[in-house]
N, C-alpha and C positions, 0 to 999 in steps of 0.2 A: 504494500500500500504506500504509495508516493507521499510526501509531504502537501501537495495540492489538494488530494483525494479525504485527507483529516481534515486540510483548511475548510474542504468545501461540504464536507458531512455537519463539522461543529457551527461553520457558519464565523468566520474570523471575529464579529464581536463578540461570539463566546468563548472564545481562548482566553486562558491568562499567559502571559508573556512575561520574561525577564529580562531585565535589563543586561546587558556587556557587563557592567562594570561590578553587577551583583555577582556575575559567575565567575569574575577573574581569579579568586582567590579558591575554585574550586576543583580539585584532584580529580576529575571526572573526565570524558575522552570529549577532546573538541568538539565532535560530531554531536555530541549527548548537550554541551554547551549550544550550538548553534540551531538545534531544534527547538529546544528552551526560549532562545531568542527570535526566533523565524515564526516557528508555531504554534510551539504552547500547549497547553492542557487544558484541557472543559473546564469553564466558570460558572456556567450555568447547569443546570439539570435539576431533574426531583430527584433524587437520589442523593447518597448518604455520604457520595465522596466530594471533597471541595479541595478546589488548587490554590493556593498563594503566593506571591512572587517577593513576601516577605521572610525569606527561609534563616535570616538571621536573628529574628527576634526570639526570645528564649523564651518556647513554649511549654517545654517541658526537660525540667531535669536530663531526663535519661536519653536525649536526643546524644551526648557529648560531642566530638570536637570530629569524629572522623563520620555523622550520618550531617548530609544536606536536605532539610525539613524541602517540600517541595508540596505538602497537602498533607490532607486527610482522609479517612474510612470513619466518618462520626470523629469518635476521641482517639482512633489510633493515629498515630504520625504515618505517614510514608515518607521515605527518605532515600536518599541517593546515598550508596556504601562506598566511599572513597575507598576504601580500602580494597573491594573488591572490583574497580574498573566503572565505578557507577552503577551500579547495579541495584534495582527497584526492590527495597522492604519496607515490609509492614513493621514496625516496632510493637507491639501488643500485653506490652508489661503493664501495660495502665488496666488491661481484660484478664489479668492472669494469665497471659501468655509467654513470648519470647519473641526474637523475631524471625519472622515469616520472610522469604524468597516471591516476589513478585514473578519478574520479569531482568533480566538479563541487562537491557537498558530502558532508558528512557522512551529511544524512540520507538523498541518495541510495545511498552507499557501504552503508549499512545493510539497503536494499532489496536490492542487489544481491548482500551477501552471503547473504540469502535463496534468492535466486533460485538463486545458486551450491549450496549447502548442496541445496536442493530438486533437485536434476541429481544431485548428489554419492550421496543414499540411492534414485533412481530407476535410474540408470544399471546399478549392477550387475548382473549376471545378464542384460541385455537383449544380443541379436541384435547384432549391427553393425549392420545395417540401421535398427533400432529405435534406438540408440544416438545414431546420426546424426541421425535425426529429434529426438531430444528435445533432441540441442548445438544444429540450429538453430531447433526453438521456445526453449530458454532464450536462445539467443545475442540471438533476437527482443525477448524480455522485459527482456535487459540492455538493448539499445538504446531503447525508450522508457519505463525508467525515466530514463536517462542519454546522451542522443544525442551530446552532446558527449565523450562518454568514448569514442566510436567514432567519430572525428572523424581521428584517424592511427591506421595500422595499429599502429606500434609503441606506440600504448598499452598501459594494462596489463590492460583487460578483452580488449582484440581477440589479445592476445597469449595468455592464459588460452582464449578461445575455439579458438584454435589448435591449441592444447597438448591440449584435448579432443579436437578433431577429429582427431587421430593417435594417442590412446589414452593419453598422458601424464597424462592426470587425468583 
């Protein structure tokens, strides 16, 4: 999925965007920087996740010095893993958790949240039968935008796929 193709699904005044000079200072692969600032992340939706392009503000304690705050899931953080190449986690210690593997990078986390959003306005009103079929064509489309995000179950796309498949989302 091109960079145009998410512009033109979110609709450019729904992105948030980041500034050059917020990302200068961040361990994350250029490409992951210049998506950030080209195109951005959903600002709008009914759903539970929101982007920010305030990632230095100290939201919470246990973000520390090596995740880049980039949004939320409700109260969890999602962040960029310097450490690991930028790579999309859930932090989840605020829910009794740990943290969770997204997505590989950003700009796959991008595609994927397409693909989610695209399930999210087909699904309703469909069949069970029908219903099932489209979790495991998107489940398909998460997995080779991002193979390694389906790499353990308890990540957090296979978990998300889950939670479809018994009617939670």
């Amino acid at each position: 999925m091109s960079d145009e193709e998410i512009i033109g699904f979110w609709g450019k005044e729904n992105l948030e965007r980041w500034s050059d000079p917020r990302l200068a200072d961040w361990h994350v692969p250029t490409e992951s920087k210049l998506f950030l600032t080209r195109v951005g992340l959903p600002c709008r939706g009914d759903w539970t996740l929101r982007f920010t392009r305030e990632p230095d503000q100290p939201h919470l304690p246990s973000i520390g010095a090596h995740h880049r705050l980039i949004g939320y899931d409700d109260i969890v953080p999602i962040c960029l893993d310097e450490r690991t190449g930028g790579r999309v986690v859930a932090l989840e210690e605020s829910v009794g958790g740990t943290e969770r593997f997204i997505n590989s990078r950003v700009e796959q986390f991008a595609q994927a949240l397409v693909l989610y959003e695209r399930y999210r306005k087909r699904v309703r009103g469909l069949a069970e039968h029908e219903a099932q079929d489209l979790i495991a064509k998107t489940s398909q489309q998460l997995r080779a935008v991002d193979p390694a995000a389906f790499s353990d179950p308890n990540n957090w796309w296979p978990v998300i796929i889950e939670q479809m498949r018994h009617g939670l989302l």
